[in-house]
N, CA, C and O atoms as CSV, one atom per row, in Angstrom:
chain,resi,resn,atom,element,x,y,z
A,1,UNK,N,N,-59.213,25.647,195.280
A,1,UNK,CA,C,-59.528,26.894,195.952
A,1,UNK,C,C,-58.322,27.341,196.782
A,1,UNK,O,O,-57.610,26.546,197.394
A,2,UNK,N,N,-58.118,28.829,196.759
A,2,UNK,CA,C,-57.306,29.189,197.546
A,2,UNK,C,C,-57.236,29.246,198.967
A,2,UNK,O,O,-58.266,29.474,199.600
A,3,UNK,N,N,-56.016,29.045,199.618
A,3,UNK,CA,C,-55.951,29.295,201.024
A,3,UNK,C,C,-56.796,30.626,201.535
A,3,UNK,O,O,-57.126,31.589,200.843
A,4,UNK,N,N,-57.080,30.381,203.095
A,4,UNK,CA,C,-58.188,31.701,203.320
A,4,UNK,C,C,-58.252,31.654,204.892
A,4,UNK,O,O,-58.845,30.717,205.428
A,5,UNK,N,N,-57.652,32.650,205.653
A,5,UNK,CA,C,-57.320,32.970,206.578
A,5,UNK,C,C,-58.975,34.092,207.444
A,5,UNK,O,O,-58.961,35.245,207.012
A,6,UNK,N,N,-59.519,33.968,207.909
A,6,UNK,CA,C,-60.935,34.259,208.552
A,6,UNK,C,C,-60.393,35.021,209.823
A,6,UNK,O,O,-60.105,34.207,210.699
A,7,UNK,N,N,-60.170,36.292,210.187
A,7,UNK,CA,C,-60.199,36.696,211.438
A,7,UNK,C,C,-61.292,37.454,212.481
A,7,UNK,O,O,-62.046,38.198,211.854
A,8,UNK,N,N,-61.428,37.440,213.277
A,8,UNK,CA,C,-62.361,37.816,214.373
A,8,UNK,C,C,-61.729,38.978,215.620
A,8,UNK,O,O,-61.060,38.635,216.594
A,9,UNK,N,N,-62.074,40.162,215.341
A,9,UNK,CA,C,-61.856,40.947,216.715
A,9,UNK,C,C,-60.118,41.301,216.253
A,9,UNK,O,O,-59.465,41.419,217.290
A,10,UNK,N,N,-59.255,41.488,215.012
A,10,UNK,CA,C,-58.338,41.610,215.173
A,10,UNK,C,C,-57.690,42.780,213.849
A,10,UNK,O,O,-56.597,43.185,213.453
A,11,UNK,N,N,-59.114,42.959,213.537
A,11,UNK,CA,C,-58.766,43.965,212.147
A,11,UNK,C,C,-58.044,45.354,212.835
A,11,UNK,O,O,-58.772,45.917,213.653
A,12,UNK,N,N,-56.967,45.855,212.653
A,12,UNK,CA,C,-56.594,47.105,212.640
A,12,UNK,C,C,-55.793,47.383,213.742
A,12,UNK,O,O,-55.318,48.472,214.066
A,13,UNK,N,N,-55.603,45.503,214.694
A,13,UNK,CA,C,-54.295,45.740,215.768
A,13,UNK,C,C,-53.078,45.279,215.332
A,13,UNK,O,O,-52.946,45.058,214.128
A,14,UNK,N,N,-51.953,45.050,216.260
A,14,UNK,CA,C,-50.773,44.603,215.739
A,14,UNK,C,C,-50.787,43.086,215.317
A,14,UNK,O,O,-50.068,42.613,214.436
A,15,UNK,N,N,-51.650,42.433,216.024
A,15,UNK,CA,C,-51.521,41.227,215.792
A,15,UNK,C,C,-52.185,41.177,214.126
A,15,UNK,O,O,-51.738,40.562,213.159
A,16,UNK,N,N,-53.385,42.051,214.216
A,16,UNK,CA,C,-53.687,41.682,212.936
A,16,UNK,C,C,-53.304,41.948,211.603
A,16,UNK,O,O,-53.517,41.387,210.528
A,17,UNK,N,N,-52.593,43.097,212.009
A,17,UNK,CA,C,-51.633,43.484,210.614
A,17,UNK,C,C,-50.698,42.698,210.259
A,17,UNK,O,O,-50.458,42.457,209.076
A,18,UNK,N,N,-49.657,41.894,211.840
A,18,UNK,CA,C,-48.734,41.059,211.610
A,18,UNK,C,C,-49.146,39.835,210.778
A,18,UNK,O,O,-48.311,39.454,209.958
A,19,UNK,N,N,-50.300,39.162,210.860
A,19,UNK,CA,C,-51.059,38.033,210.206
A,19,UNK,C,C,-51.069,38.369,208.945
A,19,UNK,O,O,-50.346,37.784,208.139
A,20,UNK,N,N,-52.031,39.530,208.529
A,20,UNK,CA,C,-52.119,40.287,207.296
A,20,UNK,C,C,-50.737,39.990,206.327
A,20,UNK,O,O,-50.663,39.383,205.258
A,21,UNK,N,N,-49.681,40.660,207.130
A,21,UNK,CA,C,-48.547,40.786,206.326
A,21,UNK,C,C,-47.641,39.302,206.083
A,21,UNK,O,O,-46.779,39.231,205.207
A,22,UNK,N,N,-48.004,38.069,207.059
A,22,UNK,CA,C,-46.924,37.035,206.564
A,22,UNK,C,C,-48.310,36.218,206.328
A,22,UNK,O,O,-48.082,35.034,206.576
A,23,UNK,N,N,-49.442,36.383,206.002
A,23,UNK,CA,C,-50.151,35.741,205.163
A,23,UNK,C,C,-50.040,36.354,203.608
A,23,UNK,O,O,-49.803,35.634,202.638
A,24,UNK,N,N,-50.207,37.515,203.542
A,24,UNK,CA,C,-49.510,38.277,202.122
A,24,UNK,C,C,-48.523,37.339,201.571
A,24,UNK,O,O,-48.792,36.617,200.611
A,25,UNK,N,N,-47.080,37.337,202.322
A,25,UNK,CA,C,-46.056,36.563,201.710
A,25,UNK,C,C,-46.012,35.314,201.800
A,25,UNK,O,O,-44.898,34.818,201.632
A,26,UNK,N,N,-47.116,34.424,202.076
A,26,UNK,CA,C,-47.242,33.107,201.911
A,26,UNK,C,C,-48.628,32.707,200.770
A,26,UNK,O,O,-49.292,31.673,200.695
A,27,UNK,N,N,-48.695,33.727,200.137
A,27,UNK,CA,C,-49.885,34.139,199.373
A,27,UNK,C,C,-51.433,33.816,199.612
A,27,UNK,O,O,-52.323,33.648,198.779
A,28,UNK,N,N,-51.471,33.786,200.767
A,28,UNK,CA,C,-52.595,33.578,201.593
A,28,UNK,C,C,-53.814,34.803,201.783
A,28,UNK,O,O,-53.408,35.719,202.499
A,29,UNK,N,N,-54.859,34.941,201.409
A,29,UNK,CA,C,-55.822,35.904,201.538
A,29,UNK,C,C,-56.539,35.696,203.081
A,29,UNK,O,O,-56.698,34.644,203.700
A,30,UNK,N,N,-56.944,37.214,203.504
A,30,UNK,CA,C,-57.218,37.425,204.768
A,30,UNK,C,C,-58.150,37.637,204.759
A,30,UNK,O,O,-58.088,38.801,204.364
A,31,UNK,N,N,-59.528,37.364,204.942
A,31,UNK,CA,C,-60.853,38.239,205.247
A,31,UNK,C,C,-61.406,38.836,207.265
A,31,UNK,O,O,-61.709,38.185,208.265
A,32,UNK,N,N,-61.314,39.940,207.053
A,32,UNK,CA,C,-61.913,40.047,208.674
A,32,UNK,C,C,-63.199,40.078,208.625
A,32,UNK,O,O,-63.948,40.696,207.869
A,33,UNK,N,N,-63.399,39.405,209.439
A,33,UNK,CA,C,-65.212,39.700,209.869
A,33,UNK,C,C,-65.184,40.918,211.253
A,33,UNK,O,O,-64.419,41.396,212.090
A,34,UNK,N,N,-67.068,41.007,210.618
A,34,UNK,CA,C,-67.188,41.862,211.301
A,34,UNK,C,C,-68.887,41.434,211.922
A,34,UNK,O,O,-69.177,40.379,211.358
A,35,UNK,N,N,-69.778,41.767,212.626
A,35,UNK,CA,C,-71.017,41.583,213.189
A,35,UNK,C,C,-71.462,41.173,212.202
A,35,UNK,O,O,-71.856,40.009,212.125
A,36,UNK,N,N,-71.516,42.020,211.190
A,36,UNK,CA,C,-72.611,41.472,210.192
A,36,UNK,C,C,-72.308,40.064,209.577
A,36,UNK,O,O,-73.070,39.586,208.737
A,37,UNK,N,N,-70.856,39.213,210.129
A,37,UNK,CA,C,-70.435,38.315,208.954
A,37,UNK,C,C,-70.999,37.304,210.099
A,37,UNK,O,O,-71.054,36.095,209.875
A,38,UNK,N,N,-71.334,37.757,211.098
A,38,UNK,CA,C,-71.084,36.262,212.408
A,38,UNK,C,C,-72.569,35.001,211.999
A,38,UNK,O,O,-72.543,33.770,211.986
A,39,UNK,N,N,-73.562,35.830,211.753
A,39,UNK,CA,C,-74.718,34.804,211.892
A,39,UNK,C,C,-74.356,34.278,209.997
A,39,UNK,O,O,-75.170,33.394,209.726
A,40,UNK,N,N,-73.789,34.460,209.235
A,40,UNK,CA,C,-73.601,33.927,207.938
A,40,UNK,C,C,-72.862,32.241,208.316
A,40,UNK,O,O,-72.232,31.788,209.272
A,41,UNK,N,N,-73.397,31.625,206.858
A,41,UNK,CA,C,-72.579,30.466,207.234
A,41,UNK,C,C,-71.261,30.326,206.460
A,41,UNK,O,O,-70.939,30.698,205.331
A,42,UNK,N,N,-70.533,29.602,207.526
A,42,UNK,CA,C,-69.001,29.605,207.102
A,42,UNK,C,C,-68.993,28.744,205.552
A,42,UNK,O,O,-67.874,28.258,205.386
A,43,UNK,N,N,-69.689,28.515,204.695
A,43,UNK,CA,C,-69.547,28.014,203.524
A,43,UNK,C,C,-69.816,29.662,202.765
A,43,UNK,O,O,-69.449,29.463,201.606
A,44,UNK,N,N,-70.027,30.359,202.808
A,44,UNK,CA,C,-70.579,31.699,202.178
A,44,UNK,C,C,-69.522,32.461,202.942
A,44,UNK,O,O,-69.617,33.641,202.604
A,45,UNK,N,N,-68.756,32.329,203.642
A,45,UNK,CA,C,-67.803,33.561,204.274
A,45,UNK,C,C,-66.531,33.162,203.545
A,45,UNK,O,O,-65.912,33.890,202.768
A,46,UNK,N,N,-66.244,32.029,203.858
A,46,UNK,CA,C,-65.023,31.460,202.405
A,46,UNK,C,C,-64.926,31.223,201.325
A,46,UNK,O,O,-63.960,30.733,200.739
A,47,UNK,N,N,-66.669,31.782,200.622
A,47,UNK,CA,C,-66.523,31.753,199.067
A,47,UNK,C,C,-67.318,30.600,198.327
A,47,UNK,O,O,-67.556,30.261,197.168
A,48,UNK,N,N,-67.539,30.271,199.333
A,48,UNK,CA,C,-68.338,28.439,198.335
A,48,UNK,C,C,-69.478,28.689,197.626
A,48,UNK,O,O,-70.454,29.160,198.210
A,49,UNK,N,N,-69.515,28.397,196.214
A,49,UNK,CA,C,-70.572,28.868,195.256
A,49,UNK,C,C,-71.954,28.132,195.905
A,49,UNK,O,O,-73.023,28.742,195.895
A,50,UNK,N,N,-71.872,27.171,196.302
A,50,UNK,CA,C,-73.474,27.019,197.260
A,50,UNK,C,C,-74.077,27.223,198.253
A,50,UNK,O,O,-74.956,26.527,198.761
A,51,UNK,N,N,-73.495,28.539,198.724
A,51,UNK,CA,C,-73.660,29.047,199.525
A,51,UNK,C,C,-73.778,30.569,199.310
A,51,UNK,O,O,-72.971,31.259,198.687
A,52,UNK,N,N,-75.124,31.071,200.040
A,52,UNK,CA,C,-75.440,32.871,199.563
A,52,UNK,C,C,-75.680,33.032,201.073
A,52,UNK,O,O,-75.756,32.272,202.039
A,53,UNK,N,N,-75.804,34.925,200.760
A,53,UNK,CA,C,-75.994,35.794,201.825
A,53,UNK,C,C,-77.296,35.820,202.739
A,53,UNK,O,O,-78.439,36.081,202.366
A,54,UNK,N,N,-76.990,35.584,203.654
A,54,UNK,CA,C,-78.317,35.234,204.681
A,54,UNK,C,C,-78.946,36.493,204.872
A,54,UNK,O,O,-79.101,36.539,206.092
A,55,UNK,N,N,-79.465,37.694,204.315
A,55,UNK,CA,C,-79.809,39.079,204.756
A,55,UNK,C,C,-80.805,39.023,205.682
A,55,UNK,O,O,-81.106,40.088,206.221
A,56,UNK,N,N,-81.418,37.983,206.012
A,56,UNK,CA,C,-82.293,37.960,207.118
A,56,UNK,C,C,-81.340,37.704,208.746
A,56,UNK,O,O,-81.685,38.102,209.858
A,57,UNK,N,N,-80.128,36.942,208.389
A,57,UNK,CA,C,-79.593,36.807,209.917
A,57,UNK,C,C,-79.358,37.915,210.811
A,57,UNK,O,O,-78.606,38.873,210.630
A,58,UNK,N,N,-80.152,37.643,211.873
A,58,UNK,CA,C,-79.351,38.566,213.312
A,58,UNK,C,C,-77.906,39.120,213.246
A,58,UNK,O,O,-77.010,38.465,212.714
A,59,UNK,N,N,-77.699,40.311,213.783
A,59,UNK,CA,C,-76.618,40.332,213.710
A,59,UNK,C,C,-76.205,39.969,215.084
A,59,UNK,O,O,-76.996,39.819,216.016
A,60,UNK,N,N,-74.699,39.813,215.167
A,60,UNK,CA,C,-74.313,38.989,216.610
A,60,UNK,C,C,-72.751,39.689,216.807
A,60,UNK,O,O,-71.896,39.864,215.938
A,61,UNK,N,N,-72.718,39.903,217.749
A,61,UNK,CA,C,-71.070,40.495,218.854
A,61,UNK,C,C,-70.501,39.179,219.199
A,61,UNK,O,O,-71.109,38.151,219.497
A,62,UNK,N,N,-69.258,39.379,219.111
A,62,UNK,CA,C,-68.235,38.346,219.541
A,62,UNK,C,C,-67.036,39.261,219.969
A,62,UNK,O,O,-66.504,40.254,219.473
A,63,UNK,N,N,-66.783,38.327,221.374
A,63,UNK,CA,C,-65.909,39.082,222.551
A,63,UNK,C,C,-63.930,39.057,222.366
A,63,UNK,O,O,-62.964,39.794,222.565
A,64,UNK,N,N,-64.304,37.460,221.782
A,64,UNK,CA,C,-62.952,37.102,221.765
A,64,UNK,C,C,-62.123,37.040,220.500
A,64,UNK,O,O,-62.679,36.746,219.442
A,65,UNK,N,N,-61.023,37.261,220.537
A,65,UNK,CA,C,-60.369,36.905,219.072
A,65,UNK,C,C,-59.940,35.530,218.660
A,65,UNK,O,O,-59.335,34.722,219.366
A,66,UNK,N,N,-60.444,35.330,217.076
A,66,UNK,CA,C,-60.698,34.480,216.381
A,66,UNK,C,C,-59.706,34.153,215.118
A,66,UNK,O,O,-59.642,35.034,214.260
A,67,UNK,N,N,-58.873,32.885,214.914
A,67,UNK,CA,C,-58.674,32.552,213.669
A,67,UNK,C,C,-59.478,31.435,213.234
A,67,UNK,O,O,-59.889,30.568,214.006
A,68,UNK,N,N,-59.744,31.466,211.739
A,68,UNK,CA,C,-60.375,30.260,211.077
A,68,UNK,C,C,-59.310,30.417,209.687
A,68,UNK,O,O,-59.335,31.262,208.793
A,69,UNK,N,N,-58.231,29.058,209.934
A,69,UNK,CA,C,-57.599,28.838,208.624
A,69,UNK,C,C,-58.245,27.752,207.643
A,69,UNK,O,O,-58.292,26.606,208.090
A,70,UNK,N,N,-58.780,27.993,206.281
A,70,UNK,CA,C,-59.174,26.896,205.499
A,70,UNK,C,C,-58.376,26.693,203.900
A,70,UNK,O,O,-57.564,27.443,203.358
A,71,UNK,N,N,-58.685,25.999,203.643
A,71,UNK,CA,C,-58.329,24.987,202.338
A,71,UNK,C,C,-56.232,25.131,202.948
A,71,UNK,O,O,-55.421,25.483,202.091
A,72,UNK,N,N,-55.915,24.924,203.883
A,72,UNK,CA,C,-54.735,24.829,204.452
A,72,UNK,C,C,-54.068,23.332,204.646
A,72,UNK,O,O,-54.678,22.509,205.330
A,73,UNK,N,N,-53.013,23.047,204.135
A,73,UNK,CA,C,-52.527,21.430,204.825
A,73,UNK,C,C,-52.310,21.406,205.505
A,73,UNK,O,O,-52.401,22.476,206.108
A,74,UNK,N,N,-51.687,20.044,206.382
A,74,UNK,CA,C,-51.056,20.168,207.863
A,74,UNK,C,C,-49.765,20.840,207.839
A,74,UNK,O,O,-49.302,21.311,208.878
A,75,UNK,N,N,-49.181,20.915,206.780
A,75,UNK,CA,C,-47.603,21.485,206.651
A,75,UNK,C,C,-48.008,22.845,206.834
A,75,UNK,O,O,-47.634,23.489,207.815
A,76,UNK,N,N,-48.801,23.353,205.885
A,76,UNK,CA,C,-49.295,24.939,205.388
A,76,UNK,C,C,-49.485,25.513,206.858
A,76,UNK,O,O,-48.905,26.524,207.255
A,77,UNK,N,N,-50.272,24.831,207.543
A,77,UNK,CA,C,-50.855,25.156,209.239
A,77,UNK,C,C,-49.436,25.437,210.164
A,77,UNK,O,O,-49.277,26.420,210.888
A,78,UNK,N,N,-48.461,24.346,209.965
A,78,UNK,CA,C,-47.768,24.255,210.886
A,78,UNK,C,C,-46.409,25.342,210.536
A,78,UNK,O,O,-45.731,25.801,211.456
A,79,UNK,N,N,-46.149,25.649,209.161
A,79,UNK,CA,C,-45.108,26.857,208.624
A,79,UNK,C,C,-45.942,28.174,209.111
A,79,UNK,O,O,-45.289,29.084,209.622
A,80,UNK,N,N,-47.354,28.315,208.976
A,80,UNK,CA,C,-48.277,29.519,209.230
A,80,UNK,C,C,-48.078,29.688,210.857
A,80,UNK,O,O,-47.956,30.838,211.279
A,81,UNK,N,N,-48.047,28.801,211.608
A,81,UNK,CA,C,-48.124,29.065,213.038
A,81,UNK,C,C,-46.488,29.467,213.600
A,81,UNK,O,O,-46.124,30.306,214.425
A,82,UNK,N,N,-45.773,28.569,212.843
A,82,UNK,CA,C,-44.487,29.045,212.942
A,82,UNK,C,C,-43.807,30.374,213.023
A,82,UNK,O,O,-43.271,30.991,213.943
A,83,UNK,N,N,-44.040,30.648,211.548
A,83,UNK,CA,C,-43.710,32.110,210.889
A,83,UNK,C,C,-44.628,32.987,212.080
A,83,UNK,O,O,-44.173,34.051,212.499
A,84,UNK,N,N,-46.011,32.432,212.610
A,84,UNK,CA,C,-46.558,33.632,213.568
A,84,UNK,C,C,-45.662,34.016,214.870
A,84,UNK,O,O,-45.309,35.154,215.179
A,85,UNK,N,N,-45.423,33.014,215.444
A,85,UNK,CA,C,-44.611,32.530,216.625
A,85,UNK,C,C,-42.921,33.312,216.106
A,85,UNK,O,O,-41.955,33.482,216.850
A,86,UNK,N,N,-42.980,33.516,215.257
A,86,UNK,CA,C,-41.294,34.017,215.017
A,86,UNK,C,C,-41.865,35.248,215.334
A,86,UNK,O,O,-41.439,35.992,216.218
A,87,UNK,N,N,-42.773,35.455,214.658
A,87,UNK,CA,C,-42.925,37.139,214.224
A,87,UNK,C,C,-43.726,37.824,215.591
A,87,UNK,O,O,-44.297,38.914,215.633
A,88,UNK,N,N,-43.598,36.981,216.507
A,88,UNK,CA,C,-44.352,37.002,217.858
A,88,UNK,C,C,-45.937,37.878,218.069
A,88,UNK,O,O,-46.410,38.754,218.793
A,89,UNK,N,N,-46.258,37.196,217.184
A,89,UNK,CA,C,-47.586,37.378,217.193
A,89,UNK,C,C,-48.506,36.880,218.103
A,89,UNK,O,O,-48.844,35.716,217.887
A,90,UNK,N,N,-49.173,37.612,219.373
A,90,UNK,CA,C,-49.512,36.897,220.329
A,90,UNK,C,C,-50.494,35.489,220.055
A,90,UNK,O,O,-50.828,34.982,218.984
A,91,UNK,N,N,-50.762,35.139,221.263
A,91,UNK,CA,C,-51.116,34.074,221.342
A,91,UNK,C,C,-52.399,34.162,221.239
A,91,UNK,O,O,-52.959,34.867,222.078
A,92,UNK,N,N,-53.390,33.357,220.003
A,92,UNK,CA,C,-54.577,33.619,219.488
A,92,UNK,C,C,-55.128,32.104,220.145
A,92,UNK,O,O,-54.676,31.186,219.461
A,93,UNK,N,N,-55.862,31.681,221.129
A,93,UNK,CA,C,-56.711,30.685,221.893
A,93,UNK,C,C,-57.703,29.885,220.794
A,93,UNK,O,O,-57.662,28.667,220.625
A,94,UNK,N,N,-58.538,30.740,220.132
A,94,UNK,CA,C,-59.806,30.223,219.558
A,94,UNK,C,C,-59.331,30.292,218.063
A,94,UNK,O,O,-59.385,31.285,217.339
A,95,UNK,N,N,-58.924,29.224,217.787
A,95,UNK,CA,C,-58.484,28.549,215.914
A,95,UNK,C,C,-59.010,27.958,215.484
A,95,UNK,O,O,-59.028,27.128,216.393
A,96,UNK,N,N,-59.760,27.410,214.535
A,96,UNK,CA,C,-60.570,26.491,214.088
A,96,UNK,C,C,-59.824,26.167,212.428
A,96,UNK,O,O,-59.185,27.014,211.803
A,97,UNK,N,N,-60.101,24.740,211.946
A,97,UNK,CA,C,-60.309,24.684,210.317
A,97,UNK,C,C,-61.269,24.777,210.214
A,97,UNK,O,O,-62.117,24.722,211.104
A,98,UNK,N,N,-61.443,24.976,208.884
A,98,UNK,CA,C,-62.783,24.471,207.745
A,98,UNK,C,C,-62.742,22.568,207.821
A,98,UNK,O,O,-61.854,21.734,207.995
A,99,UNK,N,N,-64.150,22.530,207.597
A,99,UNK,CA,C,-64.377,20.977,207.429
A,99,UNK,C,C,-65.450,20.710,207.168
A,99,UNK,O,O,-66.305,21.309,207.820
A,100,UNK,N,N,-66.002,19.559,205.959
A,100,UNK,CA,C,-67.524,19.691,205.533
A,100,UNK,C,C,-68.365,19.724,206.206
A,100,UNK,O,O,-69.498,20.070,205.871
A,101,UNK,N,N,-67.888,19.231,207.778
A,101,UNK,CA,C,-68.743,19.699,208.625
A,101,UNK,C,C,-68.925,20.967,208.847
A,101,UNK,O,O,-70.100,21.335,208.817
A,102,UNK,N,N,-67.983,21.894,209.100
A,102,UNK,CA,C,-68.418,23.037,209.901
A,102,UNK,C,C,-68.822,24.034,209.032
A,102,UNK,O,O,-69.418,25.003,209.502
A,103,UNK,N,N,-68.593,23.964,207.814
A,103,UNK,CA,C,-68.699,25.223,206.516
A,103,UNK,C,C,-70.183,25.258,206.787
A,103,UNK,O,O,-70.831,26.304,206.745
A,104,UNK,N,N,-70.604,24.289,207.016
A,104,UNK,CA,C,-72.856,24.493,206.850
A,104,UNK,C,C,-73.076,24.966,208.147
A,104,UNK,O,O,-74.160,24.607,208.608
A,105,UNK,N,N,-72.369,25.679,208.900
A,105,UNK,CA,C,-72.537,26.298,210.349
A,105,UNK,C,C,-72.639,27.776,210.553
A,105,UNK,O,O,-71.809,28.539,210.058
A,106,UNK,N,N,-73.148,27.985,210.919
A,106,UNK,CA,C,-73.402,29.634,211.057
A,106,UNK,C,C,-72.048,30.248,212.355
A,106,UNK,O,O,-71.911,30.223,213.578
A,107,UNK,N,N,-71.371,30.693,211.294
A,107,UNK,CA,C,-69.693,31.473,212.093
A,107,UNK,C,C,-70.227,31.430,213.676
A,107,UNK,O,O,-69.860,30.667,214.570
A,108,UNK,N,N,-71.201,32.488,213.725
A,108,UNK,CA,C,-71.200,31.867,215.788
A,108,UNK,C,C,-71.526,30.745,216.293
A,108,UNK,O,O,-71.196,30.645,217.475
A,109,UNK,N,N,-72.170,29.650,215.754
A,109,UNK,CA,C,-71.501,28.604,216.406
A,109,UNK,C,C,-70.665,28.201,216.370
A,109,UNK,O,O,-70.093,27.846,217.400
A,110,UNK,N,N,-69.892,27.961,214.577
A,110,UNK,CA,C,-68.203,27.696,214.986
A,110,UNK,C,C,-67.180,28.382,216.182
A,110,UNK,O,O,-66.178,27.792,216.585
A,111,UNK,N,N,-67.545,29.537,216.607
A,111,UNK,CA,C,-67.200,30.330,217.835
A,111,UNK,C,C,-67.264,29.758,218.992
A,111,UNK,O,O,-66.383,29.357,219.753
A,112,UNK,N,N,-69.303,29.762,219.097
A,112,UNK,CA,C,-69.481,28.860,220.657
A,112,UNK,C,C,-68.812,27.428,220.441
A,112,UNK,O,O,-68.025,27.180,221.354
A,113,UNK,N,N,-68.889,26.602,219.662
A,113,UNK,CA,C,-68.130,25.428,219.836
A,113,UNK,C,C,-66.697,25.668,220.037
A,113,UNK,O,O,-66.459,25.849,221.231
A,114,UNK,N,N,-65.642,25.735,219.272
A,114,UNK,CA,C,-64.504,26.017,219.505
A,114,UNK,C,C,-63.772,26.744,220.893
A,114,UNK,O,O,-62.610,26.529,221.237
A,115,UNK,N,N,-64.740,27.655,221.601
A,115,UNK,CA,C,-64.717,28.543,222.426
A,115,UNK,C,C,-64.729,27.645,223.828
A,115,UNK,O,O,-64.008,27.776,224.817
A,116,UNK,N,N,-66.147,26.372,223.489
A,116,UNK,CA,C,-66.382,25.606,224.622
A,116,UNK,C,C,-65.334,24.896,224.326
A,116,UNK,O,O,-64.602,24.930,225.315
A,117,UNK,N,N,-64.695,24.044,223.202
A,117,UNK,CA,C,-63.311,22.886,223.632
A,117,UNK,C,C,-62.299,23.846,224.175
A,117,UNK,O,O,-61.597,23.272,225.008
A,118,UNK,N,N,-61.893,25.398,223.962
A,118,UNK,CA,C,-61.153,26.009,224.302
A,118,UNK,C,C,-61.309,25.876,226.211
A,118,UNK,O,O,-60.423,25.401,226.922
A,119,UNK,N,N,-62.115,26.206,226.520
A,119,UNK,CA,C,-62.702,26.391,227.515
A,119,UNK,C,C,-62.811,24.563,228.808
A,119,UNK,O,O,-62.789,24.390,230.027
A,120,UNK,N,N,-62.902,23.791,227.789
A,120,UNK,CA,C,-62.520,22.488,228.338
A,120,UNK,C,C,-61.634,21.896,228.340
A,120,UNK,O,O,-61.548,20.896,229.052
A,121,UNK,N,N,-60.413,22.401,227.346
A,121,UNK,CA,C,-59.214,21.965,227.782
A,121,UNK,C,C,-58.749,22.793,228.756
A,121,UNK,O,O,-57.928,22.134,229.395
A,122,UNK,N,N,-58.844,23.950,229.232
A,122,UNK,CA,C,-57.935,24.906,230.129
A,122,UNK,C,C,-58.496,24.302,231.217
A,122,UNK,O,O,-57.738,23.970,232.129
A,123,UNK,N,N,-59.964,24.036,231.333
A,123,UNK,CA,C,-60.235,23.442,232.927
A,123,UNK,C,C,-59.246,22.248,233.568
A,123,UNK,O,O,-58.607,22.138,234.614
A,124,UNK,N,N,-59.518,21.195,232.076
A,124,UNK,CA,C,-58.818,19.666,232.160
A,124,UNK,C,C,-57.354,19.865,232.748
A,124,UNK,O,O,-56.731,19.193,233.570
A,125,UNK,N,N,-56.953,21.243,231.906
A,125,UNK,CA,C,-55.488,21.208,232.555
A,125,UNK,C,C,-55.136,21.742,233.611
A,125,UNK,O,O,-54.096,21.427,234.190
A,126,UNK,N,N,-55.983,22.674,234.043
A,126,UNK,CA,C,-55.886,23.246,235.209
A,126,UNK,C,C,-55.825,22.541,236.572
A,126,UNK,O,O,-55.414,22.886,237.680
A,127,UNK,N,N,-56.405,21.387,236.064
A,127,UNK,CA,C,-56.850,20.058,237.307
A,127,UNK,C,C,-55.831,19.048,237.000
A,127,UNK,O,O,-55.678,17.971,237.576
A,128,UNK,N,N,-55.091,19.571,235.934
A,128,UNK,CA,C,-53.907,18.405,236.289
A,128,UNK,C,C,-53.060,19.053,236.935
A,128,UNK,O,O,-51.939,18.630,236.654
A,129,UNK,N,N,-53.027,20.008,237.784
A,129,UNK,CA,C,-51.803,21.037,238.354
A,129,UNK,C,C,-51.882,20.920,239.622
A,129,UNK,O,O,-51.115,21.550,240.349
């Protein structure tokens, strides 16, 4: 399966076009979500044939901006963050992979979770200061 880049809250700014465009040249596909994609589960937002459209889920708002990179290596991750960082693409907080765990998760909790370790490392470090 191909690489697959998941964004949140960033369709149609600079940051997100900049992503758009050096995921293009790393032949990487972009999908943005939008409300309607949040209560779906992340196995059905990246394509996984056992996984279908929840038309009954709530729809749900999300405040903050979001990457979710999947089927990515550690190299693939670390040239992708690179190339962002050249191309000074601000600084995106809430990143997540794919993992057989989290694909059977409904996108807003991958959010609230990620959001809370986000949220517990800045305290942790804040108290080391």
């Amino acid at each position: 399966m191909k690489e697959l880049i998941l964004l949140v809250n960033l369709e149609g700014t600079q940051d997100g076009i900049a992503i758009g465009s050096i995921a293009r040249n790393l032949g990487v596909e972009v999908k943005h979500l939008n409300d309607t994609d949040f209560n779906q589960e992340v196995g059905y937002l990246i394509g996984l044939e056992s996984y279908e459209f929840d038309d009954e889920a709530d729809v749900s708002s999300l405040e903050d901006k979001m990457m979710v990179l999947h089927n990515f290596s550690d190299e693939q991750i670390e040239l992708f963050l690179d190339v962002c960082r050249q191309a000074e693409v601000s600084y995106i907080p809430l990143k997540a992979v794919t993992t057989p765990t989290n694909v059977q998760w409904r996108f807003v909790e991958l959010y609230k979770n990620v959001k809370a370790e986000f949220e517990e490392m800045k305290r942790l470090h804040a108290g080391q200061n």
